[in-house]
C-alpha positions as CSV (number, residue, x, y, z in Angstrom):
1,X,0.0,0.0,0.0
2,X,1.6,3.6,-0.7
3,X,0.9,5.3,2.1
4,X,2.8,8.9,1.5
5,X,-0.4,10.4,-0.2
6,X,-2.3,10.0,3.0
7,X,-2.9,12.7,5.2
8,X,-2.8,11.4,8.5
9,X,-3.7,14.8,9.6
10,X,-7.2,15.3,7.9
11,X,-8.2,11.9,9.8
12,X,-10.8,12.8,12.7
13,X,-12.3,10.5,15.5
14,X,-15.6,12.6,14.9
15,X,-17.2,10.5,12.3
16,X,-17.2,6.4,12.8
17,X,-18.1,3.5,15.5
18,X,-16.9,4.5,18.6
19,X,-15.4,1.5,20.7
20,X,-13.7,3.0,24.0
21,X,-14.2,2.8,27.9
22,X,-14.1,6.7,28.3
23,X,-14.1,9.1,25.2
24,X,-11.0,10.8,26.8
25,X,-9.1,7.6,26.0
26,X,-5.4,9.1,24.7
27,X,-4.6,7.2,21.8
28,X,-7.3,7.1,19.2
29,X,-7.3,4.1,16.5
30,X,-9.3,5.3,13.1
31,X,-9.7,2.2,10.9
32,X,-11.2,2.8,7.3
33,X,-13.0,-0.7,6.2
34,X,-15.2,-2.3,4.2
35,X,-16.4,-5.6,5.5
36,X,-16.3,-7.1,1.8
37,X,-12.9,-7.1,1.8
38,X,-10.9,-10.0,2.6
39,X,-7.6,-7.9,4.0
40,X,-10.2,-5.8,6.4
41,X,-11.2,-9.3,8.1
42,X,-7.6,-10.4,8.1
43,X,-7.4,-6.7,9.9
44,X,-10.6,-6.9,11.7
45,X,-9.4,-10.7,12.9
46,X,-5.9,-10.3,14.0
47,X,-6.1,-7.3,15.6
48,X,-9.3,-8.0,17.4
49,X,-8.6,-9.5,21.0
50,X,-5.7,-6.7,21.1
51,X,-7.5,-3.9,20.2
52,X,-10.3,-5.1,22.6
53,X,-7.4,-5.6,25.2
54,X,-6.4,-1.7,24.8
55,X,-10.4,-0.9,25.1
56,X,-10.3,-2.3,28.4
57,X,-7.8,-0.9,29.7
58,X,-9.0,2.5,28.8
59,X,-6.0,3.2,26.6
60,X,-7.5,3.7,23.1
61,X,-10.7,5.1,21.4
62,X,-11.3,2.6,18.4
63,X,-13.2,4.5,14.9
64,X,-14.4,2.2,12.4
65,X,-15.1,4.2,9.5
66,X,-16.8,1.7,7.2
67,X,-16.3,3.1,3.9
68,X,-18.4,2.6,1.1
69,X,-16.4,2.0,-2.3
70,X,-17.2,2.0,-5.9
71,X,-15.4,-0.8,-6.5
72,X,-17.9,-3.9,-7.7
73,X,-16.3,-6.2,-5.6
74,X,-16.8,-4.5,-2.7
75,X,-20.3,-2.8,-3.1
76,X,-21.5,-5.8,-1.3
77,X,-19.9,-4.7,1.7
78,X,-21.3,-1.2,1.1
79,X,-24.6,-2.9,1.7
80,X,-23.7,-4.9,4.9
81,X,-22.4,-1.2,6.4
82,X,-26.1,0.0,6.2
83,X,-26.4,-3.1,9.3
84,X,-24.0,-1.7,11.7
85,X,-25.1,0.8,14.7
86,X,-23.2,3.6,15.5
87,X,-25.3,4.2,18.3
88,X,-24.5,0.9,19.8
89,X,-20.9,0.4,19.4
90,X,-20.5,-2.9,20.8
91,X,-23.4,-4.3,19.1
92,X,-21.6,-3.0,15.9
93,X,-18.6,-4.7,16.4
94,X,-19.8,-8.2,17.1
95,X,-22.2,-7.7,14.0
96,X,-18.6,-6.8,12.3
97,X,-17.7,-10.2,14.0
98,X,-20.5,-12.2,12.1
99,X,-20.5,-10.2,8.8
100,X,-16.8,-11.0,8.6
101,X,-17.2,-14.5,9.7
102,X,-20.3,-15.3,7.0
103,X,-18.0,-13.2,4.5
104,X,-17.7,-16.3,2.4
105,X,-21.1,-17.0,2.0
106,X,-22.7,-13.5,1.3
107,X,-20.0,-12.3,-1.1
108,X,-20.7,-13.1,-4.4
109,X,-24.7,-12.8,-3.6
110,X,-26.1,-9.8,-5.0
111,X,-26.9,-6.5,-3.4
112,X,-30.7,-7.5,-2.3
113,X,-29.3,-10.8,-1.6
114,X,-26.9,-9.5,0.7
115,X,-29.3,-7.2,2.5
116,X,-31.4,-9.8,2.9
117,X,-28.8,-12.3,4.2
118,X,-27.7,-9.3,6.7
119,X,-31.8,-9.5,7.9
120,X,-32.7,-13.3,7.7
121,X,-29.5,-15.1,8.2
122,X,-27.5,-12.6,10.9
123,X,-30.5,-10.7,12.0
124,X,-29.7,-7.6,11.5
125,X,-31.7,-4.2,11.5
126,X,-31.2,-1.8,8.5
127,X,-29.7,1.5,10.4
128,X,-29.9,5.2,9.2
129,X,-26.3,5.6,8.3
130,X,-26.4,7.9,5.2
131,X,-25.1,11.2,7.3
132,X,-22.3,9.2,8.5
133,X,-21.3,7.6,5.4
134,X,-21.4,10.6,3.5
135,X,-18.9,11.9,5.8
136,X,-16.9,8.7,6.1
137,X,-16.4,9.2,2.0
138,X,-16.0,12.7,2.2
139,X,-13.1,12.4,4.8
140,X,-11.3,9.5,2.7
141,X,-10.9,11.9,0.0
142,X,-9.5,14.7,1.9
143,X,-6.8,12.7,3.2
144,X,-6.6,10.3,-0.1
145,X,-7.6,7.3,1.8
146,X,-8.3,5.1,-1.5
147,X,-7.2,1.8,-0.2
148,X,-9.1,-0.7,2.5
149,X,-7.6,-1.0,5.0
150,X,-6.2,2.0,6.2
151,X,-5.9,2.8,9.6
152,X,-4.3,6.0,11.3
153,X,-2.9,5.7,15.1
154,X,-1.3,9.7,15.5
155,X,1.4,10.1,12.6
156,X,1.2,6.0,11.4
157,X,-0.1,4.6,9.1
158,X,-0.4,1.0,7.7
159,X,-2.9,-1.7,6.3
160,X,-3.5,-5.3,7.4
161,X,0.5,-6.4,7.5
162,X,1.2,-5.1,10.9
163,X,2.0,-8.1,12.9
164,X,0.2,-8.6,16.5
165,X,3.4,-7.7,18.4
166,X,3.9,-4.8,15.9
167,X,0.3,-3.2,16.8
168,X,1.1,-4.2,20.3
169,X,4.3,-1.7,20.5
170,X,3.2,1.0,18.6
171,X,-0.1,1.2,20.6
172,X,2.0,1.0,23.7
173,X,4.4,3.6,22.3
174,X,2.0,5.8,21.5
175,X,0.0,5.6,24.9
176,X,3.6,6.2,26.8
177,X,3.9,9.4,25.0
């Protein structure tokens, strides 16, 4: 992934699923996905139980930004986005769980196939997202996020090849600042 076009700066926790024990947490994690993708749930699984560790700990403030791309092979995962609940983070992210776990089976269904997979098979709610995705896209392009993943902790930035014990350090590093 080339990273030096993206700027880290014009990344904001504003928009996005909030995952945190206290919204003053220090370090804030801002992860653009979209749960079509097959590096996002190699992201979304191998980052998960330390990203959850950090949560608890009050340490970091998690954004997913699900991003919506043009892309036809991930518009299916613009459709599962519209399932996810900003207003109940937690709910959100074990939905994520399911979504990315039942990847294989919704992904090549088409887009009212995969909405109704998201209702009948994962029982899930359509949510009012549109303000929020609008703003997830609009962001992305002011900081030439193109690629899924991308994810922003302070001045770093990387994709889905950051190791456990790689996150692990720089999260640590940049809570001891």
């Amino acid at each position: 992934m080339d990273i030096s076009q993206i700027k880290a700066a014009e990344v904001k926790p504003e928009v996005g699923i909030h995952l945190a024990k206290s919204e003053n947490a220090k370090v804030k994690v801002m992860s653009f996905v979209n749960l079509r993708c097959p590096y996002c749930k190699k992201w979304h699984e191998e980052s998960r139980d330390i990203l959850t560790k950090f949560i608890e700990e009050g340490k970091i403030e998690l954004v997913i930004k699900p991003f919506d791309k043009e892309k036809e092979s991930l518009q299916r995962g613009n459709v599962t986005h519209r399932y996810l609940n900003y207003e109940a983070p937690f709910e959100a992210w074990l939905a994520m769980d399911k979504i990315f776990e039942t990847q294989d089976e919704w992904g090549n269904l088409s887009l009212e196939e995969v909405a109704q997979y998201m209702e009948t098979k994962l029982d899930l709610r359509e949510q009012n997202n549109k303000e929020a995705t609008k703003a997830i896209i609009e962001e992305a392009g002011r900081a030439n996020v193109t690629l899924v993943p991308t994810v922003v902790v302070g001045e770093h930035i990387f994709d889905e090849h950051i190791t456990p014990d790689e996150l692990t350090a720089l999260l640590n590093e940049e809570f001891g600042k």
